[in-house]
C-alpha positions as CSV (number, residue, x, y, z in Angstrom):
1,X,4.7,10.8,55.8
2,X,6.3,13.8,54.2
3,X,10.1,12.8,55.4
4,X,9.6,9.5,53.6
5,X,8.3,10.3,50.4
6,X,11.2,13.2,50.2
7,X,13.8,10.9,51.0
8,X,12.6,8.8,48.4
9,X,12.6,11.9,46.1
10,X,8.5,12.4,45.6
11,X,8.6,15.6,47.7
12,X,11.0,18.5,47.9
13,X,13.7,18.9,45.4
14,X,12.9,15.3,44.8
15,X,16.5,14.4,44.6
16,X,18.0,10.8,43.9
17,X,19.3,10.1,47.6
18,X,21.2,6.7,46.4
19,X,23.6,5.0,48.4
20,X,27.4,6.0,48.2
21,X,29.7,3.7,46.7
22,X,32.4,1.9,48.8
23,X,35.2,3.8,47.2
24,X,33.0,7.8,48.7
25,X,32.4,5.7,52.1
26,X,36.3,4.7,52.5
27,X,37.0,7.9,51.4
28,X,35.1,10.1,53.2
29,X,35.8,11.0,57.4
30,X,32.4,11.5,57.7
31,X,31.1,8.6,56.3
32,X,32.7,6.0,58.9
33,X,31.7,4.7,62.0
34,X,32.9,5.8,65.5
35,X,33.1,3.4,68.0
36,X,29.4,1.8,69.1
37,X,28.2,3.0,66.0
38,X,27.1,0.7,62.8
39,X,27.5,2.2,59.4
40,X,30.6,2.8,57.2
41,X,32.8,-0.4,56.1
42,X,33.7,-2.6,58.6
43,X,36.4,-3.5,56.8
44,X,37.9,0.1,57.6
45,X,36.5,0.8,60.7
46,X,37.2,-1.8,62.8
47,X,40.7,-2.8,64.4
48,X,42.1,-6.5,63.7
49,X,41.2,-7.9,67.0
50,X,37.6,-6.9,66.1
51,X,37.7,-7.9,62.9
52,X,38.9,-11.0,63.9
53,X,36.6,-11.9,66.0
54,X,34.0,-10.6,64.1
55,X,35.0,-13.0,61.1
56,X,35.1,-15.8,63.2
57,X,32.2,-15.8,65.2
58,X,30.4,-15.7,61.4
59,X,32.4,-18.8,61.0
60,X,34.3,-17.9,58.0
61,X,37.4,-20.2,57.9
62,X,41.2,-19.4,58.9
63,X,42.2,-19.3,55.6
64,X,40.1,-16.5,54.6
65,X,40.4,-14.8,57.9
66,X,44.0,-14.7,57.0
67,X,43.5,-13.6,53.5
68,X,40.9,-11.0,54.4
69,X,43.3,-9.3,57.1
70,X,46.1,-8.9,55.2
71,X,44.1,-7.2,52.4
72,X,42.5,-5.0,55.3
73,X,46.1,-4.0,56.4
74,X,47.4,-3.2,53.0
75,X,44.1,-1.3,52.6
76,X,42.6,-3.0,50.0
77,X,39.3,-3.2,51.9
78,X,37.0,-3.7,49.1
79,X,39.3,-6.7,48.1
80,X,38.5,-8.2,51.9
81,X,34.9,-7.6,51.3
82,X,34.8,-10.0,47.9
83,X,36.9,-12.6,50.1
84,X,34.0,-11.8,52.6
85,X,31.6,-12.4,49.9
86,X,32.8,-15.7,48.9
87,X,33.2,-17.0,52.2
88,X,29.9,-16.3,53.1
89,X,28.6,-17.6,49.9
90,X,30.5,-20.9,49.2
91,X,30.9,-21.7,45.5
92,X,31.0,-17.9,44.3
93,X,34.4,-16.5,42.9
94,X,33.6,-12.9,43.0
95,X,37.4,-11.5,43.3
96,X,38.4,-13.6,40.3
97,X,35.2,-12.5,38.2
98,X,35.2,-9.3,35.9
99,X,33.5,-7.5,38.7
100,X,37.0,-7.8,41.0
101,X,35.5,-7.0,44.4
102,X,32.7,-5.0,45.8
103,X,32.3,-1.4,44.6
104,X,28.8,-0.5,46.0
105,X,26.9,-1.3,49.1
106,X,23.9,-3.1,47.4
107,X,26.0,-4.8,44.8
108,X,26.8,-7.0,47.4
109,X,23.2,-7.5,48.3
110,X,22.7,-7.9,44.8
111,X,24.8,-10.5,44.1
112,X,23.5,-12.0,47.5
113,X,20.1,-12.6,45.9
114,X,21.4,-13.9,42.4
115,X,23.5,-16.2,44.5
116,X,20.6,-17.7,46.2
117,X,18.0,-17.2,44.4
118,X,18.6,-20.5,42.0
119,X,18.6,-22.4,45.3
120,X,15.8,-20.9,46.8
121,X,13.7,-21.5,43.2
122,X,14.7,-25.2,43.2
123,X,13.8,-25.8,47.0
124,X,10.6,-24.2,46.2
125,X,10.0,-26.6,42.9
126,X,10.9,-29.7,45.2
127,X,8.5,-28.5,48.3
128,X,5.8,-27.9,45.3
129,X,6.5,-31.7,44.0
């Protein structure tokens, strides 16, 4: 009980332990993943072939997969993860908005849930009908 409630700053120093943006995690050697392991961004972590295959088997198309690489090997990952975004949500144009990619971890999940939150509202109002 205790190691929750400090890590969500009620005990101890009760410090604000938010999530680091994508800009610390690209940044930082410590905050990317090793091999078999499954934090950091992908999007720097992993080599071509694995991202590759990782993009595919997700079903995004060959356009984007192209796209995405080549912003992953100019190292523009943040770029690839808006592409990422869009792909994954079709209709969104988050790299042309004001917001020009993904700069924090839950802003993508964020923007997950605005994006389908109308839709899941309207399915709900047509089930209800």
């Amino acid at each position: 009980g205790y190691g929750i409630r400090y890590n969500y700053g009620l005990e101890g120093k009760r410090q604000d332990w938010s999530a680091m943006s994508c800009g610390k995690i690209i940044n930082s050697s410590g905050a990317n993943a090793a091999a078999g392991e499954h934090h950091g961004c992908p999007f720097r972590n992993y080599d071509e072939g694995q991202m590759r295959a990782t993009l595919q088997q997700m079903q995004v198309g060959a356009q984007d997969v192209q796209y995405i690489l080549d912003k992953v090997r100019g190292q523009h990952y943040q770029v690839a993860c808006g592409k990422f975004f869009e792909a994954r949500h079709k209709g969104s144009t988050l790299i042309e908005t004001d917001l020009g990619g993904i700069n924090h971890p839950n802003q993508y999940f964020e923007e997950s849930q605005k994006f389908f939150a109308p839709k899941d509202e309207a399915a709900a109002a047509g089930q209800a009908a």
